[in-house]
N, C-alpha and C positions, 0 to 999 in steps of 0.2 A: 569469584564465582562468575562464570560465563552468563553474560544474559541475551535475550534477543529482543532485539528492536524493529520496530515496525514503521515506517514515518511515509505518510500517504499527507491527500487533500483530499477534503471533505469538501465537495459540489453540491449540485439540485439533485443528486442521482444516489442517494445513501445506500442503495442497495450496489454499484457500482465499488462501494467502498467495504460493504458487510462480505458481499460475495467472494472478492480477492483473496481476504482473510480467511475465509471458511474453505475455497478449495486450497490455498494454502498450509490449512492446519491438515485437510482431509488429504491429499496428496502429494506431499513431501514430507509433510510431520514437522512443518516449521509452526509452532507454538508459538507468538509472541508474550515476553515478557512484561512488554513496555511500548505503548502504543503511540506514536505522534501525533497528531494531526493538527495538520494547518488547513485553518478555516476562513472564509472569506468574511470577513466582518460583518456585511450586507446577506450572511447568507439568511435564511426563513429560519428562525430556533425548530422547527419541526423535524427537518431533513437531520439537524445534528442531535435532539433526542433520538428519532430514530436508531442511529449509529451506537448513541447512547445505550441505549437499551437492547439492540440486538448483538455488539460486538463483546457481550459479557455472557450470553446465554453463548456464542459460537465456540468461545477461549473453553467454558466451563461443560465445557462437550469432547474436548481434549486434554484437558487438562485439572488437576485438582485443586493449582493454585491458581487465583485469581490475579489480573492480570491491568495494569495502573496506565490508565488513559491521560493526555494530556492535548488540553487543545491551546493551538496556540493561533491568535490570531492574526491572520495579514490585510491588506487591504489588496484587493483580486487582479488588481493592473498595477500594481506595483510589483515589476518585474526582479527589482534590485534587490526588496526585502524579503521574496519568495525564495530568492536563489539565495541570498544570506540565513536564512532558518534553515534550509537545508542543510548549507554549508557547515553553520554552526553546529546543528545535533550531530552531525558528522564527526566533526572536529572534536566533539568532548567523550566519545564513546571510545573503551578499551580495545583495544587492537585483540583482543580475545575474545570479547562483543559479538554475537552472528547479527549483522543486520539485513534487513528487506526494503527496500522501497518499493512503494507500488505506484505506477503508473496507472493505472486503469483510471482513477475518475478526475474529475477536473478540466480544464479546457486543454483544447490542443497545447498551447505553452506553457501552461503547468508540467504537462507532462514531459515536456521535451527538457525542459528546466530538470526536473526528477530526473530524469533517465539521465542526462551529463552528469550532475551530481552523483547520481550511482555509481555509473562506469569510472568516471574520473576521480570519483574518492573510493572506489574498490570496496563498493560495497558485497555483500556476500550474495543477493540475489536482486536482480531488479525486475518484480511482476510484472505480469498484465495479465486480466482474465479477459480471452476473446471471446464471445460471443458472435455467434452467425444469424443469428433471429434476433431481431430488435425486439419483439410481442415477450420477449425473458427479461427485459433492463429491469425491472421494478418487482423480482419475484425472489425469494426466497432461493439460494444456492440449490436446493434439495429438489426442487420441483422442475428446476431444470434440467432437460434430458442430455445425459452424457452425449451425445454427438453434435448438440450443441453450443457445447464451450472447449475451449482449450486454456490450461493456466501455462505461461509460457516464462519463463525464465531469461529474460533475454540477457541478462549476463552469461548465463551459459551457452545460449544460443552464438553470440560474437566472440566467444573464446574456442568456442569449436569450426565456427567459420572464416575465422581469422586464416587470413591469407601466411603462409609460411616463409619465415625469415623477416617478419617487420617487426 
């Protein structure tokens, strides 16, 4: 059976991490099955209740089956073992598996670490939800106004602008 997988980082910004997911589910129909998330050791328990509690009401708005979270911890400047969990969730998922990474929260090299991992292990989509108004970071998907986000696929984006013949 195909499943879909989701493997994000969990920051100070849970709504950075609830909202991806929800214009995800809401505008592609990507559903996750199975949730990653790497979390900073040091992070506040508040910001990952958060996540906790709003990434099961977002799935169960889509979907009728509920949907198996997992947090896995790193330590936040440890660059070797950030890019190793990635690596690895990578490495053990079925090649018939859809998966998403999202880039959107976490520090600037979190994310750049995600997005090589994606691109370079052929992941099926790699997020980011943009925001153009900072006064939206900490709001609920729903209450912000369409012309202020874009969910951007940038797997798809650098396979369509991919220069021809490389």
């Amino acid at each position: 059976m195909t499943m879909k997988y989701w493997i994000t980082f969990i920051g100070s910004s849970p709504f950075a991490v609830i909202n991806t997911i929800w214009a995800a589910c809401k505008i592609d129909g990507f559903v996750p099955d199975k949730l990653i998330f790497l979390v900073n050791r040091d992070l506040w328990a508040g910001w990952i209740n958060d996540v906790k509690h709003w990434v099961p009401l977002v799935i169960s708005g889509y979907s009728s089956k509920s949907s198996e979270m997992v947090f896995h911890e790193v330590k936040e400047t440890d660059f070797s073992t950030i890019k190793n969990a990635y690596r690895n969730y990578m490495k053990n998922l079925s090649k018939e598996d859809e998966v998403a990474i999202d880039i959107t929260p976490g520090r600037k090299y979190m994310s750049a670490i995600a997005m090589e991992i994606g691109l370079s292990m052929n992941a099926d989509h790699v997020y980011y939800l943009h925001l153009t108004d900072r006064q939206y970071e900490n709001s609920p998907y729903p209450v912000i106004p369409v012309f202020r986000h874009t969910l951007i696929d940038l797997k798809k984006e650098f396979e369509e602008t991919a220069p021809r013949g490389l």
